[in-house]
Residue frames relative to the residue before (quaternion, step in Angstrom):
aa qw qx qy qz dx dy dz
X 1.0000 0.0000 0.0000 0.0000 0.00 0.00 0.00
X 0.5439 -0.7218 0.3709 0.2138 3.11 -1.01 1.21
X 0.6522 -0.3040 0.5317 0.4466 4.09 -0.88 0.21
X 0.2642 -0.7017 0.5915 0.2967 2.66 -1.99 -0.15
X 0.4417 -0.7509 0.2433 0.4264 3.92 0.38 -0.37
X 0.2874 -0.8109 0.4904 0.1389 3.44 0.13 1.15
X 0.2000 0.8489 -0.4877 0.0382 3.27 0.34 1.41
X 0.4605 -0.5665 0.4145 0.5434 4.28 -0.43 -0.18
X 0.8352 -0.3810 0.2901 0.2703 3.48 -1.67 0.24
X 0.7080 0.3978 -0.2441 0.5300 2.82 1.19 -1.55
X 0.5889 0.3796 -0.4482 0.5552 4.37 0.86 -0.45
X 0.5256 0.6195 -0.4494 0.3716 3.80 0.29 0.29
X 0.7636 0.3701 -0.2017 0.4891 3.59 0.86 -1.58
X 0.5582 0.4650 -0.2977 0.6193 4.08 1.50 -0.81
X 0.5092 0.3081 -0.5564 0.5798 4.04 0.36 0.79
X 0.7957 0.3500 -0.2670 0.4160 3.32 -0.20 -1.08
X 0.6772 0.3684 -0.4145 0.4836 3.87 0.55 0.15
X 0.5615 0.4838 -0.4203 0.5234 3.38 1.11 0.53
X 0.7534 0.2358 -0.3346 0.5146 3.20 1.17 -0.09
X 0.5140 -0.7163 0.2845 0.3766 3.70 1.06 1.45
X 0.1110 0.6877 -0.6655 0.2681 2.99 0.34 2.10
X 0.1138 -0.7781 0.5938 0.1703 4.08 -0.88 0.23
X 0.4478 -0.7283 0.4877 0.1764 3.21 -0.90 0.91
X 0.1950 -0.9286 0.3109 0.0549 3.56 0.57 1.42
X 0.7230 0.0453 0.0021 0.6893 3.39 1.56 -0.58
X 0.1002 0.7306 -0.6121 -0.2855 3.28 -1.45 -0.30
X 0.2254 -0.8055 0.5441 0.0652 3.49 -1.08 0.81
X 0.6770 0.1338 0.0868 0.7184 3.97 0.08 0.82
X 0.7575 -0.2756 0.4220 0.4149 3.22 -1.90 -1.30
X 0.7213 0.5273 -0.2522 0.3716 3.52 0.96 0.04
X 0.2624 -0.8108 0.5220 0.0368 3.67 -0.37 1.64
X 0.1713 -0.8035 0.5701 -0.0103 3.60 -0.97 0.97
X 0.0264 -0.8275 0.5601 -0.0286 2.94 -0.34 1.74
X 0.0150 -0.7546 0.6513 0.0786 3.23 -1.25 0.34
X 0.3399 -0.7430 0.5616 0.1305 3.56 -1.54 0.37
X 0.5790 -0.6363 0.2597 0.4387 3.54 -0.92 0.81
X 0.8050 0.3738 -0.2844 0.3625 3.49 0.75 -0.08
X 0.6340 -0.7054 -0.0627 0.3106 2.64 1.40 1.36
X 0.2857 0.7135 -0.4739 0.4297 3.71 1.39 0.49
X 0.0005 -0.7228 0.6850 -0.0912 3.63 -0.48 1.40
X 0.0389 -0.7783 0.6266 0.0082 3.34 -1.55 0.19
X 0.3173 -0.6847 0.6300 0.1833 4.33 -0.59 0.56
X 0.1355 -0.7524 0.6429 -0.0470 3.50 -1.20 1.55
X 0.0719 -0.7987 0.5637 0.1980 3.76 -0.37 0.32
X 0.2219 -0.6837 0.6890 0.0927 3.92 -0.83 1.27
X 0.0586 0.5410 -0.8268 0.1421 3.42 -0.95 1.26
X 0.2863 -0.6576 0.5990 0.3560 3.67 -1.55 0.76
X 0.7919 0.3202 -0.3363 0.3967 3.16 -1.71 0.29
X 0.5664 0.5440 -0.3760 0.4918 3.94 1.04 -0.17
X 0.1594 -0.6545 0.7376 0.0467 3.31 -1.12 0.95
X 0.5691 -0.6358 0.4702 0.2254 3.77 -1.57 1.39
X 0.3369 -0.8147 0.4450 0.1570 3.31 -0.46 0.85
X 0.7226 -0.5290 0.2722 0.3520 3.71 -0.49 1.20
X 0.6241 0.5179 -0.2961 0.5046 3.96 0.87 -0.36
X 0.7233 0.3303 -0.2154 0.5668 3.26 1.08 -1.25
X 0.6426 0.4540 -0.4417 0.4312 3.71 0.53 -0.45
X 0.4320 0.5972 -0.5059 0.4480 4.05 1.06 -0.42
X 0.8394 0.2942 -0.2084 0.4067 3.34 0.17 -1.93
X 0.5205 0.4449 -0.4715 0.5558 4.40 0.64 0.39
X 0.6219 0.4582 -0.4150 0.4806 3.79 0.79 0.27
X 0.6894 0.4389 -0.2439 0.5221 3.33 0.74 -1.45
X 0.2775 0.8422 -0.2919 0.3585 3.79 1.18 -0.51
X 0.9015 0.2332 0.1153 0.3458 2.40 -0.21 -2.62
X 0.4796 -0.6839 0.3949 0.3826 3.05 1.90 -0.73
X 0.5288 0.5250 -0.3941 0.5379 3.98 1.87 -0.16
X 0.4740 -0.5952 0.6191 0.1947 3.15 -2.01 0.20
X 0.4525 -0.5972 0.3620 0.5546 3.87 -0.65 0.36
X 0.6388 0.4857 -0.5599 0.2064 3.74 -0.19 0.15
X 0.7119 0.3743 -0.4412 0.3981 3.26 0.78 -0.83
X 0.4772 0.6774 -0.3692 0.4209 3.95 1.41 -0.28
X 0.5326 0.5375 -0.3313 0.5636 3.75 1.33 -0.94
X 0.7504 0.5063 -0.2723 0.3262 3.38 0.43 -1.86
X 0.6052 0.5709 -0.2818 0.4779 3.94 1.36 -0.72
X 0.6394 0.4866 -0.3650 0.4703 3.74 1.05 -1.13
């Protein structure tokens, strides 16, 4: 089984707007995307912080993607 990808916040929200996510609010450090068919999910952008593997599981399970096509976006 494959890693996950320990990408930062800000490579996190530019995958997911390739997969026509919209950033719907922000609140603080924390961006709320959501998609038109309704699968939404909460990114935190700290700089220099990379998403730690727990939280990057649950923004997958979220979005509803697997890490390849998530790999295949980075």
């Amino acid at each position: 089984m494959a890693r996950l990808p320990r990408p930062t916040g800000k490579q996190v929200i530019a995958a997911l707007r390739q997969l026509d996510f919209v950033v719907v609010r922000v609140k603080g450090s924390h961006h709320f995307l959501q998609h038109a068919d309704g699968r939404a999910t909460v990114v935190p952008v700290h700089r220099g912080e990379i998403i730690g593997p727990g939280l990057m599981a649950a923004i997958l399970r979220d979005c509803d993607l697997d890490r390849e096509q998530f790999q295949a976006m980075l």
